[in-house]
N, C-alpha and C positions, 0 to 999 in steps of 0.2 A: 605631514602637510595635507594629505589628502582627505581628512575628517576636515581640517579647517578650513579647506575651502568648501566643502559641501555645509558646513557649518553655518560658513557665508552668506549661501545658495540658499538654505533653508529658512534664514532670518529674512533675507531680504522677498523671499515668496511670502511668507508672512507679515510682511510689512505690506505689500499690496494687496493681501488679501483682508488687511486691518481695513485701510483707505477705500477699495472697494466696498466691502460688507459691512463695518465698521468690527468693533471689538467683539469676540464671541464667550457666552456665558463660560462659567468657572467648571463648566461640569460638563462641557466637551471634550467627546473623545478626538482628537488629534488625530492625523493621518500626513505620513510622509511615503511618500516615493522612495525604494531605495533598490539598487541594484551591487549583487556582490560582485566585486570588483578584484583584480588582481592581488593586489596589497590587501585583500582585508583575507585571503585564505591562509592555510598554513599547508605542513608537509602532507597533510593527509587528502589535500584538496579540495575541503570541506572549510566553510568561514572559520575563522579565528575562534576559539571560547573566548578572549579577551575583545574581541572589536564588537562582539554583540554591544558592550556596555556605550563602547564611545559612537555606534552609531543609534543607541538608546538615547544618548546624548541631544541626537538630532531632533527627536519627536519632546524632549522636552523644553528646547531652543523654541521650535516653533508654536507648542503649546503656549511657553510663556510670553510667547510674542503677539500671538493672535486674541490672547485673553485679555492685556495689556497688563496683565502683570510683569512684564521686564522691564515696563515704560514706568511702573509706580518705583520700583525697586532703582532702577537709573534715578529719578527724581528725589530719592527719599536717601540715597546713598548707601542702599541696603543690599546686598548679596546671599548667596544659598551657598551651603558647602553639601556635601552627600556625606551622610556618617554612617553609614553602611547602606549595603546592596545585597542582595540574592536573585540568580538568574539559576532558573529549571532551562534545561536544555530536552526538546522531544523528536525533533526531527533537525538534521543537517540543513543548511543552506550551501548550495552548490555554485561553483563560480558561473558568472553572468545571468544567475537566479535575481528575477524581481520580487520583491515582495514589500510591504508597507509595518513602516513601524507604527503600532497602533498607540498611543500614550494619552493616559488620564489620570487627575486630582484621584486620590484615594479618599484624602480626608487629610484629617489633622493631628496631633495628642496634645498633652501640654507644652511639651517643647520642640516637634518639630511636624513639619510636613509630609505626606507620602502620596509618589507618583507608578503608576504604574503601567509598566511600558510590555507593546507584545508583537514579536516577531510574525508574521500573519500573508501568507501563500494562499491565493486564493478563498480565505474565509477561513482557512485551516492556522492555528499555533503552532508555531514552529520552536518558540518558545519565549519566556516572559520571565520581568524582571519585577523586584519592589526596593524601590529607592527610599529610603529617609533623608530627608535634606534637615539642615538645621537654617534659619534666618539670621544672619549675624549684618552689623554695622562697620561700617565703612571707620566711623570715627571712633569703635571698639565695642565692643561686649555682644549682648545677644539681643534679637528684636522679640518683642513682647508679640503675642499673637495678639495680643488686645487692639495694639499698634498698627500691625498691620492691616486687620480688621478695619482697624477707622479709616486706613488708608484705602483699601480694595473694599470695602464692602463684607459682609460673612457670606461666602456661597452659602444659601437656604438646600439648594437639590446634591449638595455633595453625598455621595452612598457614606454609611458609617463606616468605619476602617474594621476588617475582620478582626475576630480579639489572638487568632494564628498572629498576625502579623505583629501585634503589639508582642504576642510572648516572643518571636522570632527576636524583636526590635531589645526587649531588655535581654535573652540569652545570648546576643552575638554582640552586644555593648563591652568597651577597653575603658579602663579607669579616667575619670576625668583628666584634661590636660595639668591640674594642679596637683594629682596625684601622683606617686611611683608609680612605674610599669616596668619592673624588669622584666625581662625576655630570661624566664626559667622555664625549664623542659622538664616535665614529671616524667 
């Protein structure tokens, strides 16, 4: 429960800061406030390796909000799934440690999106994540980046996506969902 209410907390600071500022370009870096908290350590007293992800979550909640892409995506009946993730870990985050999740657009390929989120203590990485999202519809199949493009616009200043990332994104890819996938162990 405690992601979901900061979750909350992070949309709705985003929505005011749409209304004050209005909506901000596609190729801002995102910053959220975050402090580690009780529930997000584990036995070693040190954050979670799993809660980086979900409060990675947070800076792209507010990304999407403040850029009004969550508002095109609500309108259009379109959603984002994550089809894979990698988080590098360089330094712990310690409990009631503050630090800002930094998060931005990577870019694109042909079938999906990439955000890229970074744990960040005074100007320093603490560590950093890359997200693949896929764009899927409400009323079934997949959104055409053509699609959305007409819908948002094409960011022009998006950085190009490292070609690491691309070979990262086909070496850690599971057989399509119409294909087999047994679970065999060489």
């Amino acid at each position: 429960m405690n992601v979901l209410w900061r979750t909350l907390l992070v949309i709705f600071r985003a929505r005011l800061s749409v209304r004050r500022h209005g909506t901000a370009p596609p190729e801002t870096v995102g910053r959220v406030r975050v402090t580690t908290l009780p529930t997000d350590i584990d036995m070693l007293m040190h954050m979670n390796n799993g809660r980086y992800l979900s409060l990675f979550d947070l800076g792209r909640w507010d990304l999407l909000t403040r850029t009004g892409f969550l508002r095109t995506m609500r309108d259009n009946g379109w959603y984002a799934v994550v089809s894979s993730e990698t988080v590098t870990f360089r330094k712990s985050l310690q409990l009631w440690q503050r630090f800002e999740v930094e998060s931005r657009f990577l870019g694109h390929d042909d079938r999906a999106l990439y955000v890229e989120h970074r744990a960040v203590v005074d100007g320093e990485v603490y560590a950093r994540a890359i997200v693949r999202a896929r764009m899927l519809k409400r009323s079934g199949g997949t959104l055409r980046h053509e699609e959305l493009f007409a819908a948002m616009g094409r960011p022009d200043n998006l950085p190009d996506v490292e070609p690491w990332v691309h070979d990262w994104a086909v070496a850690s890819a599971l057989p399509s969902t119409r294909d087999a996938a047994p679970s065999v162990w060489n």
